[in-house]
N, C-alpha and C positions, 0 to 999 in steps of 0.2 A: 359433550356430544360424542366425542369418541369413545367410549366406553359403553354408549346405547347401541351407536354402529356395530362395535365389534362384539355385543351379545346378537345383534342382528345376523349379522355374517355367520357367527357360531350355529345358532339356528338354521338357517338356509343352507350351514353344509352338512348339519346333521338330518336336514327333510332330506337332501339330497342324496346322505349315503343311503337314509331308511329308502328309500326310493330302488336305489339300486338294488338293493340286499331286497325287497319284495322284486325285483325283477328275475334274479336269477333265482331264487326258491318257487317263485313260479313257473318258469321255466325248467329249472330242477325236476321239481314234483309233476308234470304234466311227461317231461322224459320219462321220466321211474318207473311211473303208473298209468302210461299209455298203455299197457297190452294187459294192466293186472287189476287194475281201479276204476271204472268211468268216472265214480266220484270222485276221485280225489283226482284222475284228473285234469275234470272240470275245474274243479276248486282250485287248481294248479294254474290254469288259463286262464283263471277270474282274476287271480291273484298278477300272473304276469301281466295279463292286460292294465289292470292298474298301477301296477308299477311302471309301463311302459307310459302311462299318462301322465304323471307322477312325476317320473324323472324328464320329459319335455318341458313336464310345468314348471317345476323348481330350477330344470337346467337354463332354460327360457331367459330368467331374470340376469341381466345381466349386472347391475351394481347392485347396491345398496340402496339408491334410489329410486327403483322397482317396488320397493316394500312398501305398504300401504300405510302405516305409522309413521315412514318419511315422508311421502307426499300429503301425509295430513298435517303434521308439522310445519311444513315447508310451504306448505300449498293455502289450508284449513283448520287453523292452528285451533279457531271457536269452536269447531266440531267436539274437542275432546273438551270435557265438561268435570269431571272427577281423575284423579289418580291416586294412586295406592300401592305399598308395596306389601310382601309378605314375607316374616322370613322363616325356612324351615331349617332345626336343629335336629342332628342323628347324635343321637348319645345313644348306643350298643352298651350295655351293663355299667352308664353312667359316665363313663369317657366321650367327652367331649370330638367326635371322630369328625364331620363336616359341617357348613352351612350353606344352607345357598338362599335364594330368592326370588319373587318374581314382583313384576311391577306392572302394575293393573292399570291400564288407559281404558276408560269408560264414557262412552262415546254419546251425543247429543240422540243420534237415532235408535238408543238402547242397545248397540251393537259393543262387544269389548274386544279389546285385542290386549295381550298379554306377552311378555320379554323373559328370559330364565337370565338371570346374570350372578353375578356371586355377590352374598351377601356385603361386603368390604365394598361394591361398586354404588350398592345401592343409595345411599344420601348423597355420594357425588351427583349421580345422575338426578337427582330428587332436586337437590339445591341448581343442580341447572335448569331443569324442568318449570321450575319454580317461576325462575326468573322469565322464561320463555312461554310461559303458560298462567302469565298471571292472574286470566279473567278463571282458572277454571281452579278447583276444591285439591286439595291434599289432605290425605290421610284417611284411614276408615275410620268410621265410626256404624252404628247399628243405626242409630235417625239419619246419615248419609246414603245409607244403601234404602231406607224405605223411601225419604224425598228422590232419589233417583228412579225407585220402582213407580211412584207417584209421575214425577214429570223430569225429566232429565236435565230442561235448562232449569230447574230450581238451583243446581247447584255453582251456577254461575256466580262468581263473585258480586254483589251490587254496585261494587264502584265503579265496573267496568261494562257495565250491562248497555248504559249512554252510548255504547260506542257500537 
């Protein structure tokens, strides 16, 4: 569970910097090209204002707890119906350079929420998940993604459906 957490946190302080970083470029560029651009800027204002939204929203949350994957866990646990992870490999002229991952929760109302974490975290959290999400599907497959596109409790386990 800590290892889902702290991709979670990882995320919410990378919304958080992108957040800033569109704050002050649009604030920037509405400076720059106030007397030289009206387009840009507006585009400049468009950009701060949502940044300025932005950074309340993501500053807003205050734990971990906040996050919608943990109060569906915590809260909702039948809601997520499928999971999945993915892993991408950069090999630059055949050298082996990173990996990472992402781990796909696939939700009962057709909704998905998805996690960036390092590939190495990914079967810990898998084998946890596992255990904590036993009524719902692991792993992709190509007849998983069309039974889900079909009806989303399909993929509910049957041994646990009684419940």
């Amino acid at each position: 569970m800590r290892k889902l957490q702290q991709a979670l946190q990882r995320e919410q302080r990378l919304k958080l910097l992108a957040s800033v970083a569109m704050l002050l470029l649009g604030g920037l560029l509405s400076a720059l090209f106030f007397h030289r651009s009206v387009i840009v800027a507006i585009a400049g204002l468009v950009i701060l204002v949502l940044g300025i939204k932005f950074v309340f929203q993501f500053a807003g949350r205050q734990g971990i707890s906040d996050i919608r994957l943990m109060k569906l866990l915590r809260e909702h646990p039948r809601e997520i119906v499928w999971v999945y992870s993915v892993v991408t490999e950069r090999l630059p002229f055949g050298f082996k350079f990173s990996k990472s991952g992402i781990l796909y929760f696939k939700l009962a109302d057709g909704d998905e929420l998805s996690v960036s974490m390092s590939a190495d975290d990914l079967k810990l959290v898998s084998r946890f998940l596992n255990r904590v999400l036993s009524h719902a599907t692991f792993g992709y497959t190509a007849d998983r993604e069309q039974w889900y596109l079909a009806n989303p409790r399909m993929l509910l386990r049957p041994e646990d459906e009684d419940s």
